[in-house]
N, C-alpha and C positions, 0 to 999 in steps of 0.2 A: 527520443533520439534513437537513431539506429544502433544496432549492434555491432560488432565489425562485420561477423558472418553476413548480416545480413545487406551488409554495402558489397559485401563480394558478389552474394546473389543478383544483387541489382545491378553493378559494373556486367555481369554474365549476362543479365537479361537485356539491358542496352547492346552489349556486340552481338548478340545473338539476333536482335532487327536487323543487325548493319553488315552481317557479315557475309552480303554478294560486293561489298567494295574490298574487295579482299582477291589473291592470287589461287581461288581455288579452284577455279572452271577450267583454269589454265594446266594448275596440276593435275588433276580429272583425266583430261583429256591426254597428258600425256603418260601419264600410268596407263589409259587404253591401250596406244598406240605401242607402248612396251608390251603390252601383250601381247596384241596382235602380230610386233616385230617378233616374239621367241616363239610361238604358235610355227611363223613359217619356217621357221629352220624344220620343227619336228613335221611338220606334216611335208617336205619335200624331204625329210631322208637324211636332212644335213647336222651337223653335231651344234648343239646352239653354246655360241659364247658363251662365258659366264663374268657377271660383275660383282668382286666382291665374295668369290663362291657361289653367286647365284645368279638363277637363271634370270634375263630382261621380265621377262613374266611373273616369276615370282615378287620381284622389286615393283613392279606395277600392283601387284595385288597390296601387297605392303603397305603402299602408297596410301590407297583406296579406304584400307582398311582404319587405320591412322586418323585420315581425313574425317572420317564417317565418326568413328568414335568421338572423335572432335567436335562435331559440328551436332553431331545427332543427342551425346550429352546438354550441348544446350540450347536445344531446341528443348529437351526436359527440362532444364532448369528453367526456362523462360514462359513455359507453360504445361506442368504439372500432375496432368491427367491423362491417366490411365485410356481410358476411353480415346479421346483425341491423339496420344502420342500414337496409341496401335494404327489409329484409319491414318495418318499421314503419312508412317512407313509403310504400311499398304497399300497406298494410293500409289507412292513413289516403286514399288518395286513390282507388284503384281498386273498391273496391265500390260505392259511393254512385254513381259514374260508369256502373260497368257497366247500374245500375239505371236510373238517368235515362236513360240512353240505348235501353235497351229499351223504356224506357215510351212513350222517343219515336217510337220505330219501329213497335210494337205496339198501343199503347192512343191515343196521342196524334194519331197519324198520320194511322191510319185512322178516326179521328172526325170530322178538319178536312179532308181532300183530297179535291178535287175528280176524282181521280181516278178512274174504276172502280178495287176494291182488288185486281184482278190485276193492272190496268195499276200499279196504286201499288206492291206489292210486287216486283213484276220490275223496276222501274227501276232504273237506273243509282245515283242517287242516294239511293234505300234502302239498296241495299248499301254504297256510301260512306261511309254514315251509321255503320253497321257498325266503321268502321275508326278511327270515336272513342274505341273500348275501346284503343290500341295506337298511340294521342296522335297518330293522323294527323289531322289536326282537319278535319272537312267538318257545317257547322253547319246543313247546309239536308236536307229531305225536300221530295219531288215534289208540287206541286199543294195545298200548304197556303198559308195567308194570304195570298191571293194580292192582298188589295184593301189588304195591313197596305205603309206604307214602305218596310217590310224585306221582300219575298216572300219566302215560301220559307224562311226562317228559322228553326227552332225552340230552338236554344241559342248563339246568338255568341258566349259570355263564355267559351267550351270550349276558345277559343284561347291563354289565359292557363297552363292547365295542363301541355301541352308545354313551356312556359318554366321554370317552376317545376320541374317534375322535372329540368330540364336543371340547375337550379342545383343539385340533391339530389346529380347525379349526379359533377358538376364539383367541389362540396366531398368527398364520396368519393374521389375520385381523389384528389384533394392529399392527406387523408387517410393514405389506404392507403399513400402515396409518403413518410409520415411529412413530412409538411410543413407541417401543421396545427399542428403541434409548435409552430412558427417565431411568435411573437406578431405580426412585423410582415408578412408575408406579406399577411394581408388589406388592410391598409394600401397596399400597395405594389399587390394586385391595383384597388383603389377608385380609384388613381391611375391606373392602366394602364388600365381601361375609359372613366374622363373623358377620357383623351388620345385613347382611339379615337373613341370620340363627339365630340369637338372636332374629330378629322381628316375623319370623315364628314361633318359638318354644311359643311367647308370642300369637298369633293368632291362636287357634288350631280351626280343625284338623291340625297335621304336613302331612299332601299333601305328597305322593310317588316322585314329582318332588324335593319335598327338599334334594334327595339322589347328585342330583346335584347339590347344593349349595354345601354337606359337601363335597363330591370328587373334587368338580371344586376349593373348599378351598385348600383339600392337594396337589392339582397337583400344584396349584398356589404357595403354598408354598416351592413343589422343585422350582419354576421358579426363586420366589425370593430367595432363596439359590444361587442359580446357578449367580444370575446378581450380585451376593453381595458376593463371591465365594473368591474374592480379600483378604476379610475381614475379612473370618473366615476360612480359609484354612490353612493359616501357622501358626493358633494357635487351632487345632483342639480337643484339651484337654479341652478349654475354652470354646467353642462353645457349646459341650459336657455339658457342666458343667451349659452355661446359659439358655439352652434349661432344664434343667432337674427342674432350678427352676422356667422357668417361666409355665411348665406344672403343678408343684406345687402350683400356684397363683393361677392358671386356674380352677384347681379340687377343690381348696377351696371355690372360689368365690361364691359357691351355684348353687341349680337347676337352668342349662339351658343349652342349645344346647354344647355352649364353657364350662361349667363343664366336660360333657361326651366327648367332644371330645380332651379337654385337655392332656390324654394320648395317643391318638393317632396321634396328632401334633406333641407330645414329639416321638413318636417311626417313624415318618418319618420325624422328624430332622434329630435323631440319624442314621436313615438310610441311607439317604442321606452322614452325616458327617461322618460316617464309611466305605461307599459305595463308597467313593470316593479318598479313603486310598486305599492303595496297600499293604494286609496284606499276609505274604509268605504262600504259599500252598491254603491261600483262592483266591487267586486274578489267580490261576489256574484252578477255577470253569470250566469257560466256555470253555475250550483249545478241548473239544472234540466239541465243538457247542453250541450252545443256545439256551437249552430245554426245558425254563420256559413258550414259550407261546404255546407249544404242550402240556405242561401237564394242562394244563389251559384251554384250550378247550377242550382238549381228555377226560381230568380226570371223568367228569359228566359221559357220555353215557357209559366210559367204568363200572363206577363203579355200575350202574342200571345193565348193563347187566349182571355185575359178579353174583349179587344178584340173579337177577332173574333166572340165571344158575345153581348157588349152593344151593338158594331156602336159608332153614335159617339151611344150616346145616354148616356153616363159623361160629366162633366164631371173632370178635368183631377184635381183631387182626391180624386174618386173613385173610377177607376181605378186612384190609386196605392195608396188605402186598401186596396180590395179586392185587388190587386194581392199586397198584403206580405200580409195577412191569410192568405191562399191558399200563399203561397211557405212561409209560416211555417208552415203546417198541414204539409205535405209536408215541409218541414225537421224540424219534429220528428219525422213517422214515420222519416222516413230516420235520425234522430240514433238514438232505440232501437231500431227494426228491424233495422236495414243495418250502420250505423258502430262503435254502442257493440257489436254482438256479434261485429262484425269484431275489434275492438282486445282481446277478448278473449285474440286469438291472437298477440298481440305475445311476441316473445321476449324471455325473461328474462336481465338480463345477471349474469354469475358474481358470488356475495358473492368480494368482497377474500381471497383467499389461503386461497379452499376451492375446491369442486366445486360449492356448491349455490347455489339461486340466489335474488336477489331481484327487489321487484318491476320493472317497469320504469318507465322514466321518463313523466310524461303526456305526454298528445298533444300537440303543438306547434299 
């Protein structure tokens, strides 16, 4: 007879087949377009809204962030090797990157820099550029946009993907240390990283590294979703509803790190608890592909270039339009070009008590 643990394992390891019938492609994609919408405010000059205290961009990454934790725990839990978990978030994030980032060095570069392209190519900062494949993150080339907010700039949002492999790599380890086993682990680490953010926020300056405390916070927090999944899944209304007051408690409690991020724990609850619903017509997002991490990379360079092409004769709206229009062309070559014939080469994990194998799990 089973154990409980181990029927929770196995309910995990069934959603974890099933869960492209699920409202995530849909959210994906519009956590992109959240970024792509705060990008344009900064890169024309203009002051970006804020939701919640926070920027459209930062709630996108949020989103993301959440999501991935979610989905990407049980992909471990549903098949449990070290080896395998590493090449499938490699498959998933490194091509499409490698790609972007050549096009920025090659194609991109030397169309918008001011530079002679010997002087462009010998520079310091081309090569730097370089070291985006290998998560050193340097977002600028030599001598482009030079008249945009941002000089120099061709992909900002490059910084976010360092973090995210850290989280890949950080649940591996616990993992492999058989401690994923443990249900409350994630609980107790989601506690441990709000203590360190509370201790930070009282120890100022807040440090640029503390960006990884708060994202290493929501990605952990899909993870505990995801291990605790059993609990609040068939009462999804409730989950909803507890999540809403204790973001409530959160924002009351007074200045500190967990005040301000109190609504964005609450929005990637909710995202997760919605995200993981099969709502009609939404949960058909993704049936063309899964475009949300081409527009996520693309979005930045393409939208400096529009700029700098139209110069400022785009009004406000139409930058953005043409903006996504452009990101989304390029996302989808990247999606069947680059990604889907990447993931082709995902390892398969062993069928149950043979040698052969089956397929594997989708992409997160």
């Amino acid at each position: 007879m089973l154990t409980s643990v181990e029927e929770k394992d196995g309910r995990a390891r069934r959603q974890s087949t099933h869960h492209r019938a699920n409202n995530f492609d849909a959210l994906r994609m519009t956590a992109a377009l959240l970024v792509i919408w705060s990008h344009q405010y900064a890169l024309m000059g203009m002051p970006t809204p804020l939701i919640f205290g926070n920027e459209p961009g930062a709630i996108g990454v949020v989103l993301f962030f959440a999501i991935s934790g979610y989905l990407v725990s049980q992909s471990w839990t549903a098949d449990p090797s070290v080896p395998r978990f590493a090449m499938r978030r490699a498959l998933r994030i490194w091509p499409a990157l490698v790609v972007v980032v050549l096009l920025a060095i090659f194609v991109l570069g030397p169309l918008v820099t001011q530079l002679p392209l010997r002087e462009y190519f010998t520079h310091a900062a081309t090569r730097q550029h370089l070291q985006n494949l290998v998560l050193d993150i340097h977002p600028s080339l030599p001598g482009v946009f030079p008249a945009s907010p941002h000089p120099g700039s061709v992909n900002g949002p490059l910084w976010t993907i360092p973090l995210e492999v850290g989280c890949y790599a950080v649940l591996a380890l616990l993992g492999a240390l058989g401690l994923m086993r443990w249900h409350w682990l994630p609980l107790a680490a989601l506690l441990a990283l709000a203590a360190a953010l509370q201790w930070r926020y009282r120890a100022p300056p807040f440090p640029e590294w503390s960006f990884a405390l708060q994202y290493g916070m929501i990605f952990t927090f899909g993870v505990v979703l995801a291990r605790w999944s059993w609990v609040w899944q068939p009462r999804r209304w409730l989950a909803a509803a507890g999540l809403l007051v204790t973001g409530a408690l959160l924002y009351a409690w007074g200045p500190s790190p967990l005040n301000g991020q109190g609504p964005l724990l609450v929005l990637a609850g909710l995202a997760v608890v919605w995200g993981s619903a099969c709502t009609p017509g939404v949960s058909r997002a993704g049936r063309f592909g899964d475009f949300s991490y081409g527009l996520y990379i693309y979005g930045f360079p393409v939208q400096q270039a529009t700029l700098w092409w139209a110069g400022a004769s785009l009004s406000f709206a139409s930058a953005l339009a043409l903006s996504i229009a452009a990101a989304l062309f390029f996302a989808v070559l990247s999606w069947h070009l680059v990604e889907k014939p990447a993931l082709r080469w995902k390892p398969r994990r062993p069928a149950p008590g043979t040698s052969s194998a089956s397929p594997a799990e989708g992409t997160p």
